[in-house]
N, C-alpha and C positions, 0 to 999 in steps of 0.2 A: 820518743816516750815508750821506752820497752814495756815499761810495766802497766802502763793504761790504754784503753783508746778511747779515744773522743769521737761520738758520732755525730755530733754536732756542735763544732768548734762556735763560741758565744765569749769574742777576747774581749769584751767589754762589762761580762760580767764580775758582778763584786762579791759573786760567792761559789764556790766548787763545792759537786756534793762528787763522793767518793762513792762508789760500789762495791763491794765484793763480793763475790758469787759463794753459790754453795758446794758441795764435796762434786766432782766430776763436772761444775759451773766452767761457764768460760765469758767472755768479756759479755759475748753478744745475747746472753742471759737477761742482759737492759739495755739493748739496741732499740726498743720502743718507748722508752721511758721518757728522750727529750723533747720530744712533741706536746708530753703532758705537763712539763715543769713550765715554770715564768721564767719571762726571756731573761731576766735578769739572775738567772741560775745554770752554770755549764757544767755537765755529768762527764765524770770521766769514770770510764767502767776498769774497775782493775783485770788482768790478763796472768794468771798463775805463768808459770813454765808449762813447757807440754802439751798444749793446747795452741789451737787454730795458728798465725802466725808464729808461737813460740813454740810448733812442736818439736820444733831440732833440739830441741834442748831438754833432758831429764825434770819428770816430776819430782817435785821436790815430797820428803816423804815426815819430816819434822818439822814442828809449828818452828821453833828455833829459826832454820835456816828460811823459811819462809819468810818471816819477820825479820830478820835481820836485809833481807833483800830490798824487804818493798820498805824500810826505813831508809836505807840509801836510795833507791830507786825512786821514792815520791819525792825527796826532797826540794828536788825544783820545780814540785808543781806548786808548793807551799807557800806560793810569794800572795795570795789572798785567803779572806776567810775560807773556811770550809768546814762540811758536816760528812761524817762517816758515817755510810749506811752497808747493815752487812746481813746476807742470806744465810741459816742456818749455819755452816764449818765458816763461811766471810762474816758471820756477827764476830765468831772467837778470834778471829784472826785482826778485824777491826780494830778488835777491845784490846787484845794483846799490840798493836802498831798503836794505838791511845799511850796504853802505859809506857811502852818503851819513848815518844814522844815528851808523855809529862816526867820520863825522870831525869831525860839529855836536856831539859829544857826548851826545847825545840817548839815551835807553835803548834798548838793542840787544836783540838776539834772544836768548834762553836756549840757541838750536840754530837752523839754516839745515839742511832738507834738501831738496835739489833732485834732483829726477827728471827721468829723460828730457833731461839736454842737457850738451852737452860742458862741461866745463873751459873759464876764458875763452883760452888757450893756445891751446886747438883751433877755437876762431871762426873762421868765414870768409865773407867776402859772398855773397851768393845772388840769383838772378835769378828765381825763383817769380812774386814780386810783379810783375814784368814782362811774364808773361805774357798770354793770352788770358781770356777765362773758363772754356774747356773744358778749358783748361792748369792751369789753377788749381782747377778741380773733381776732372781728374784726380789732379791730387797728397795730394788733403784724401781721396779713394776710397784710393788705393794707403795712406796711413798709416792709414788705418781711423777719422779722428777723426769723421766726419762719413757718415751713412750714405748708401748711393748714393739709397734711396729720396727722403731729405730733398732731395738735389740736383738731382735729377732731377722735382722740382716748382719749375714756374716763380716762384711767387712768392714761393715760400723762398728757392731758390734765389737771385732777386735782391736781395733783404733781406740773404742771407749774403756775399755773396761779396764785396759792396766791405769789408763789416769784416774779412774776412777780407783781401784784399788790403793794409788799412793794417796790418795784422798781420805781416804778411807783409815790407812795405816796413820795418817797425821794426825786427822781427828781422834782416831780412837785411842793412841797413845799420849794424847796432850794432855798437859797436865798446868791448869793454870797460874799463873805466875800469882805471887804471894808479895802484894805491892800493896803502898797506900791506898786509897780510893784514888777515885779521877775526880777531877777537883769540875767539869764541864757534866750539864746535863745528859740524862741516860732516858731513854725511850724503848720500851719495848713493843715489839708489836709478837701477835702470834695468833695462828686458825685454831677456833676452837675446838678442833676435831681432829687436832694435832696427835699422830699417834706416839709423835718421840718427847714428847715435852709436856707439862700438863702447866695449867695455867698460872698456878702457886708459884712451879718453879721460874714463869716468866718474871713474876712480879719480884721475884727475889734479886732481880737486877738491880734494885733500889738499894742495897747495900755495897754495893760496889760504886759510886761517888757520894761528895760531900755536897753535891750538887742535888738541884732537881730531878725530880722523877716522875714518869709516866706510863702507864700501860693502855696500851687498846687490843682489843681483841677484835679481828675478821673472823667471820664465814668461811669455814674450810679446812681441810686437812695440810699439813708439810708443807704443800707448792700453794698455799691458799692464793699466795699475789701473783699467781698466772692466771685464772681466769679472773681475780679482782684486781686484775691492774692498776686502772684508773681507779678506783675508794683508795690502793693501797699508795699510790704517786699523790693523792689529792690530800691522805694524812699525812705522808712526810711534809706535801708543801707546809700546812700548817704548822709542823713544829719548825722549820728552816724559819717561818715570818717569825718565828721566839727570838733567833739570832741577834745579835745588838749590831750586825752590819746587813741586817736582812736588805738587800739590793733592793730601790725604787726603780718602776721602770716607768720608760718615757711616756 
């Protein structure tokens, strides 16, 4: 399973939630997460290129090639229900593997809930990825994703920061696909202290399916669901029991 990992394989469960990380994210971003979920729910964390086991392999630098990967890549995890949940640049990348799903036909998400990023409405190109690297360090310190200690070692630091840069170039040059709605409910989450998104633009998720919709807001800036982990695992459980094959456990 290149493109996932599973940190706690659960072959009995009847529902798969999906993760994907945010810009410079990597799997183990929600290595804590399955402890908090009901047994009858297995987390597989998605795994970009470029990172941890898949460093041998180029960052990928376009949503395109991105999504076209982890559409072939996921497909035989798709044999049970499942909900897509995605962190700031993993909400876009989600929502974009949703649409190309609902237009091949292919089995869709029971629920889409994306944190931390605007509405594809409110997209707009950014020049981050442009930068230097102390421009680029600077911005990953201000959102809190990345701790200053880590960056401020050279050899991390330079490990991190070209993946981080193609990250950066993906996000900021994507440009959202121009598709029907998604026909499966949509959930946002977002910190209300969020300084790259404001709350309007969360709720404006709601125009993008024909489906139900929801907003909650956390306590917190960008990274709010690292120190509210558990509030942030304890509201996805609740929208996963919405599922119409929401898993009973023994």
């Amino acid at each position: 399973m290149t493109w996932v990992r599973c940190y706690e394989a659960r072959p009995q469960a009847r529902l798969r939630l999906f993760c994907f990380p945010h810009a410079g994210g990597t799997a183990s971003a929600y290595r804590l997460w399955p402890p908090l979920l009901p047994a009858g729910v297995e987390m597989l964390a998605v795994q970009y290129p470029g990172r941890e086991e898949r460093f041998g392999e180029p960052a990928l630098t376009t949503m395109a090639e991105l999504v076209n990967g982890l559409v072939t890549g996921l497909r035989g995890e798709l044999d049970r229900p499942f909900v897509f949940f995605g962190h700031s640049m993993g909400a876009a990348v989600a929502y974009e593997v949703a649409l190309v799903l609902q237009r091949l036909g292919l089995p869709a998400p029971q629920r889409l809930v994306l944190s931390g990023k605007e509405a594809p409405e409110h997209v707009t190109p950014g020049a981050v990825h442009l930068r230097d690297d102390d421009g680029l360090a600077a911005e990953l310190t201000a959102l809190g994703g990345t701790g200053a200690a880590v960056l401020e070692h050279p050899e991390l630091r330079e490990l991190l920061l070209p993946i981080v840069r193609a990250d950066y170039r993906l996000i900021e040059t994507y440009q959202p696909t121009q598709a029907p709605p998604l026909t499966c409910p949509i959930t946002a989450f977002v910190g209300d202290a969020d300084p790259e998104l404001t709350i309007e633009q969360a709720r404006d998720w709601g125009r993008s399916t024909s489906g139900e919709f929801d907003l909650q807001v956390f306590p917190g800036d960008h990274f709010y669901l690292n120190d509210g982990r558990a509030q942030v695992v304890s509201a996805l459980t609740r929208r996963l029991a919405l599922a119409p094959s929401w898993p009973s456990t023994p």
